[in-house]
C-alpha positions in Angstrom: -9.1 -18.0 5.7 -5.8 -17.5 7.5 -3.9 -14.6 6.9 -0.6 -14.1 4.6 0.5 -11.9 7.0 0.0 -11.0 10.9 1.9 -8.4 13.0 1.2 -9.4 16.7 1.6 -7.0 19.2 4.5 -4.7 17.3 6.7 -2.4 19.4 9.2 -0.2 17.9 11.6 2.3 20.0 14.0 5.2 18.7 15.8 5.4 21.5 13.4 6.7 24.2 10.7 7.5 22.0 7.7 4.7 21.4 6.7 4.8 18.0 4.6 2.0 17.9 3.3 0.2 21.4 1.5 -3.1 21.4 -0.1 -3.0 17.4 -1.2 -6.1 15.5 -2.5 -6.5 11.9 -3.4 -8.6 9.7 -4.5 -9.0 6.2 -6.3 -12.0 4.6 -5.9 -12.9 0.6 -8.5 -11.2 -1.7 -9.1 -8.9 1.6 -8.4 -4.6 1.3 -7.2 -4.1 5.3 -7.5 -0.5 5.7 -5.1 1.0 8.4 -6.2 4.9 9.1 -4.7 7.1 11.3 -4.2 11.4 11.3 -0.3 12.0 10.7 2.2 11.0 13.3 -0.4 8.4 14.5 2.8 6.2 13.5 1.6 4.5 9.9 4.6 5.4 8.2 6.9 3.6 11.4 4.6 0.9 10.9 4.4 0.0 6.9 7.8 0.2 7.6 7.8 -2.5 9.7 5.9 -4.6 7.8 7.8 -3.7 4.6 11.5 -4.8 6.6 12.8 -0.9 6.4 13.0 -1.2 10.4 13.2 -4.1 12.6 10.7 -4.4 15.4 12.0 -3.8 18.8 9.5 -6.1 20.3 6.8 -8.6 18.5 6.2 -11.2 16.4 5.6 -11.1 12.1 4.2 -14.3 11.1 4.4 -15.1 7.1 1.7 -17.5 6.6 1.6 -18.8 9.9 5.2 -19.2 10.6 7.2 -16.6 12.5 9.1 -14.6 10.2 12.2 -12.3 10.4 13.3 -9.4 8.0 16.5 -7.9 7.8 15.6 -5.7 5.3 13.1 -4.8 2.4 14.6 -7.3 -0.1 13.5 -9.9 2.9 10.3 -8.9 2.9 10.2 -8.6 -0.8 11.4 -12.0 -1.4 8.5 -13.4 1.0 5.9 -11.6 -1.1 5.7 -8.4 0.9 5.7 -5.4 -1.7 5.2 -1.7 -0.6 4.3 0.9 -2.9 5.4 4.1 -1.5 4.3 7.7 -2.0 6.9 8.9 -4.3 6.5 5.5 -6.6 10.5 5.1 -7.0 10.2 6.5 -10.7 11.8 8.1 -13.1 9.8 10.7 -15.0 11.9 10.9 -18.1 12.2 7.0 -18.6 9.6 4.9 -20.4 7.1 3.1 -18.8 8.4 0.2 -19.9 12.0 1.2 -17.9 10.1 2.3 -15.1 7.6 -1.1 -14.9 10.8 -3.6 -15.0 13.1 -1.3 -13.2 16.1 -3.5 -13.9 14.7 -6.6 -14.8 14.1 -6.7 -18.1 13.6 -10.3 -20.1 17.0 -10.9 -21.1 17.4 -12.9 -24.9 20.4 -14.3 -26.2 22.1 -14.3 -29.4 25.1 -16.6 -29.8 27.5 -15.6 -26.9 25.8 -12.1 -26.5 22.9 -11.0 -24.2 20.8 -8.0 -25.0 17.2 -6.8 -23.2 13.9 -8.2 -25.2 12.5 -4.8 -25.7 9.6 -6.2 -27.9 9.0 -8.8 -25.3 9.4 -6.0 -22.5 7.0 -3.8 -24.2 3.9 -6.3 -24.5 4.0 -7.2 -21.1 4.2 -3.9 -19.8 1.0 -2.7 -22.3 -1.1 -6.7 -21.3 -0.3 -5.6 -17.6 -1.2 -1.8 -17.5 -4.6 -3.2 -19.6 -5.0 -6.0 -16.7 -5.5 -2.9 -14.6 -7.8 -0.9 -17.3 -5.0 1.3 -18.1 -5.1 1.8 -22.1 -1.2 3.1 -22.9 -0.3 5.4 -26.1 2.6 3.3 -26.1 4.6 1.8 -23.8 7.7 4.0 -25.1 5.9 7.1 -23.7 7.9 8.9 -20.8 5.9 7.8 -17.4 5.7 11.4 -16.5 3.6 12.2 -19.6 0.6 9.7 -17.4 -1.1 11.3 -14.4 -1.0 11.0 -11.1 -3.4 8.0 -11.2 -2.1 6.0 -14.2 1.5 6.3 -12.2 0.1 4.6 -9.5 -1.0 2.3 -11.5 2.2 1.2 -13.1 3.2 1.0 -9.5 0.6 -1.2 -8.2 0.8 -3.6 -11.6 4.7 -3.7 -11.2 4.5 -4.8 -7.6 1.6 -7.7 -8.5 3.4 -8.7 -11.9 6.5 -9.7 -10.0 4.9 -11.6 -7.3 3.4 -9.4 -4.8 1.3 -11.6 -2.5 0.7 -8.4 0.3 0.7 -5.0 -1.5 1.2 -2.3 0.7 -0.2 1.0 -0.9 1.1 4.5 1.1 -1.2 6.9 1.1 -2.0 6.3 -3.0 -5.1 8.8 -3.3 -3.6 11.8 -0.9 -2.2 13.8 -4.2 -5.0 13.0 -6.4 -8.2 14.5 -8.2 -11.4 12.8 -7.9 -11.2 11.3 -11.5 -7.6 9.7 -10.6 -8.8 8.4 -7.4 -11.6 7.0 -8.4 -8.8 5.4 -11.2 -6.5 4.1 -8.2 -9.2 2.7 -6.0 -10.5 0.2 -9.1 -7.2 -1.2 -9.5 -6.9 -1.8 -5.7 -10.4 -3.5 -6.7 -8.8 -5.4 -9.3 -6.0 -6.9 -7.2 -8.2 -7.8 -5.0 -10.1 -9.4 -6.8 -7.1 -11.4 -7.9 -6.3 -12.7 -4.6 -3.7 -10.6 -3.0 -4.2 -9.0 0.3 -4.0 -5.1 0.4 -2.9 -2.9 3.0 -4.1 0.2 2.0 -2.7 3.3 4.3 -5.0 6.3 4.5 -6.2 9.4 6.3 -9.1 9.8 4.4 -12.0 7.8 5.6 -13.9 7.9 2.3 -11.7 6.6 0.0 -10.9 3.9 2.6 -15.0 3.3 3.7 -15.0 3.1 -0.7 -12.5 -0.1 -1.1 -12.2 -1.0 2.3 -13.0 -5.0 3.8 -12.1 -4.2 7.5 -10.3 -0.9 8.9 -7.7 -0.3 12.2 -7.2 3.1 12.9 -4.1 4.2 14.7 -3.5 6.7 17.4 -0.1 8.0 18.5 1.4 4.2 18.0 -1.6 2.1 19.4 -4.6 0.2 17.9 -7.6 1.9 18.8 -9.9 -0.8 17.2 -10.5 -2.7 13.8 -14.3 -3.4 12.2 -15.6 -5.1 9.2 -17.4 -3.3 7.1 -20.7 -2.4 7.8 -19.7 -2.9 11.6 -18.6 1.1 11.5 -20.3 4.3 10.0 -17.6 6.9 8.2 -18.4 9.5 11.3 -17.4 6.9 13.8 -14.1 6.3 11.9 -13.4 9.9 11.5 -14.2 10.5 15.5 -11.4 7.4 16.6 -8.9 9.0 14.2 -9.3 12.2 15.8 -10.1 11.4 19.4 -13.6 12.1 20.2 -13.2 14.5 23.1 -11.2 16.7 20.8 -13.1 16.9 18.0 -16.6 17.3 20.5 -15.3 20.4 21.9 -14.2 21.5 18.8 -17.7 21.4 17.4 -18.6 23.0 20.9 -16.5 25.9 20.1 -17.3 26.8 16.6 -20.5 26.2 16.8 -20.8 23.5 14.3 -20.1 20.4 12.7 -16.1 19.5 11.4 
């Protein structure tokens, strides 16, 4: 199956500083591509990429096969590329509704006049968040009244509703409890399941060994590898993040296992 989207051999430069050197990714439809790396490996530079926020300094993205290139996110948007970002771009005191259309809300007219379909607005926000096995009180209900894990949600089933065919989730489980992340990584399941491809951006090597088809792990701006599942064990993962030296003479030192 070929991928919806590839990023072959990405550089991007700040000036004299390399923040990315040489990485390509792909992800595949219906695949979870988990891309792990300890913080300043250079994810955030790179979703970033991917998501049109920066332009690569060297490279190639290819959108179904054919060279592709984004000026900015609404670009990337409009070729299917949605990115779901740690602080969710909501607004705690608005409804879920408000927060889920964000904008664009089904329009109806009367006579010369225009007004927002509320009701209409309202069912499809409730079908959607149940599509992701999210029961709402009501769809009227402030979004900051839902935790941590039902606001991802609303993220994740905004992004899909609206034609996300590469969802690129930032760190979605880092804030969470285990309840809510266990929440979060079914509805990646879900879209999935539905055909998109995921990009799922991570630290922590359970939660991506729990959804993940095939995982790249970054390291200060280069690829050290990517494995299908069942190719790589959890400790293995863990070690390349790290750097395996490091983390050996770590364990030296204190006499134990980190």
């Amino acid at each position: 199956m070929s991928p919806l989207i590839e990023m072959k051999n990405i550089e991007k430069h700040f000036g004299p500083v390399i923040a990315l050197n040489g990485v390509s990714f792909d992800v595949r439809p219906g695949e979870c591509h988990c891309l792990l790396g300890d913080n300043g490996a250079g994810k955030s530079t790179f979703i970033k990429t991917m998501a049109g926020v920066h332009k690569p300094t060297k490279g190639e993205i290819l959108i179904g096969g054919e060279p592709m290139s984004f000026q900015n996110p609404r670009d990337a948007m409009g070729a299917g590329i949605a990115t779901v970002y740690q602080d969710l771009a909501m607004i705690p005191l608005m409804s879920v509704t408000r927060n889920f259309w964000m904008g664009r809300e089904p329009v109806r007219k009367v006579g010369p006049f225009r007004f927002i379909d509320f009701r209409l607005a309202n069912q499809v926000t409730m079908d959607e968040m149940q599509r992701m096995g999210i029961n709402l009180r009501a769809p009227t209900q402030a979004v900051g009244t839902l935790s941590g894990g039902e606001r991802q949600t609303v993220a994740i089933a905004r992004a899909v509703y609206f034609g996300a065919k590469v969802l690129i989730l930032d760190e979605p489980t880092s804030a969470l409890g285990v309840r809510q992340t266990a929440n979060v990584l079914s509805t990646i399941d879900r879209v999935r399941k539905s055909g998109v491809g995921v990009v799922f951006i991570t630290h922590n090597v359970r939660h991506a060994m729990a959804i993940g088809d095939r995982f790249t792990v970054l390291n200060r701006g280069q690829t050290l590898g990517t494995a299908k599942r069942g190719e790589i064990k959890p400790e293995e993962l863990q070690d390349m993040m790290a750097g395996g030296q490091d983390m050996a003479e770590l364990e030296g030192s204190l006499g134990g296992t980190v």
